[in-house]
C-alpha angles and dihedrals in degrees: 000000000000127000128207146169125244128173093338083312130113101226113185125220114200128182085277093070096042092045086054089037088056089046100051088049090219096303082126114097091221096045093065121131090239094047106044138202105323105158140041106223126229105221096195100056117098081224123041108258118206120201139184129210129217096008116130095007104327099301126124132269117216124205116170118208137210103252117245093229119031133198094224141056088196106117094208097061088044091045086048095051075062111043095006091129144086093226097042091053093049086043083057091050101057082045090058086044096058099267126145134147120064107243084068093030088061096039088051093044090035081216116152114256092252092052085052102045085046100054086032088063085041096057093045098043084052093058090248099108127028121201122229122182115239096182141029102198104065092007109225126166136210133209132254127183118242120219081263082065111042079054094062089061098094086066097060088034094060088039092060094049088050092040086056094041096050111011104049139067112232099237082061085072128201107319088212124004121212111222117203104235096197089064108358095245119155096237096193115193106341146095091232134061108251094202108048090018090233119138120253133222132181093272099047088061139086112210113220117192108209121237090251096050097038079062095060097052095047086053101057079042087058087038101058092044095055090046093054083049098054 
């Protein structure tokens, strides 16, 4: 069995992933010939599950993957082998924001650092994320949407207007407000202006985190910190 280093990790690669690298015949992403062997692959799963040894202490990394064949033409259950999880959703959603680099994506998920790595090399071995080093010495990565991903925020976009509809009390107010930049219009909840009547995408608008939720944000920020410290 090969060894080799990822990301400051030891991730192993067995006669499982070769058998399903051979058989793919390098359609994978992450079974290029410029990218090798990063993954061991777990056969029994519905899904491929990557998994990576000796990183954070000895304890296992796992990165579900989209399966090559599967059993469905229905776009929903694909889509969900994807984004089907709590962690990679919220994952999706710091991207969205602006964040980036690990250190602030796990403060603002409070996912463990093996949850985030694993839906991190999901998302990346899914097209939706691409990794681009920031720094040599250490090297550390951050994490930038495709054009797969930026796709994908409608979605988020459409769960926010149902979670402040529904899950929410009023005096809890807008988490962040979308502001129209053509004519500086709070557009709410919709997909059109309802000032000018125009209809809005991700580009024509101006986030606006609110002060509450600014606050909280800040919080988990001053949390983790104290936390690194003790």
């Amino acid at each position: 069995m090969a060894i080799y280093h990822y990301e400051n990790h030891m991730i192993k690669r067995d006669a499982g992933f070769e058998a399903r690298r051979k058989a793919s015949r390098g359609r994978h992403a992450l079974w290029s010939e410029a990218r090798p062997a990063v993954f061991s692959v777990c056969t029994n799963a519905r899904s491929m599950c990557y998994y990576e040894i000796n990183s954070f202490g000895g304890r296992k990394i796992v990165a579900r993957v989209a399966v090559e064949n599967p059993d469905t033409v229905c776009p929903v259950a694909r889509s969900l082998d994807i984004v089907g999880d709590k962690w990679t959703v919220l994952v999706l959603r710091e991207l969205y924001m602006g964040v980036s680099r690990f250190e602030e994506l796990q403060i603002q998920t409070e996912a463990t650092p093996q949850m985030l790595a694993g839906r991190l090399k999901a998302l990346e071995a899914n097209g939706m994320i691409e990794r681009h080093p920031y720094n040599e010495k250490p090297l550390r990565y951050e994490y930038r949407l495709t054009r797969k991903g930026w796709a994908f925020y409608p979605v988020i976009y459409a769960l926010r207007a149902w979670g402040e509809g529904w899950c929410k009390d009023e005096s809890e107010g807008v988490a962040v407000r979308f502001i129209h930049r053509e004519c500086g219009a709070d557009v709410g909840l919709a997909n059109v202006c309802p000032n000018c009547g125009a209809p809005v995408a991700r580009d024509d608008l101006q986030p606006v985190v609110s002060s509450h939720y600014a606050k909280e944000r800040e919080e988990r920020r001053a949390a983790f910190k104290d936390r690194q410290q003790g």
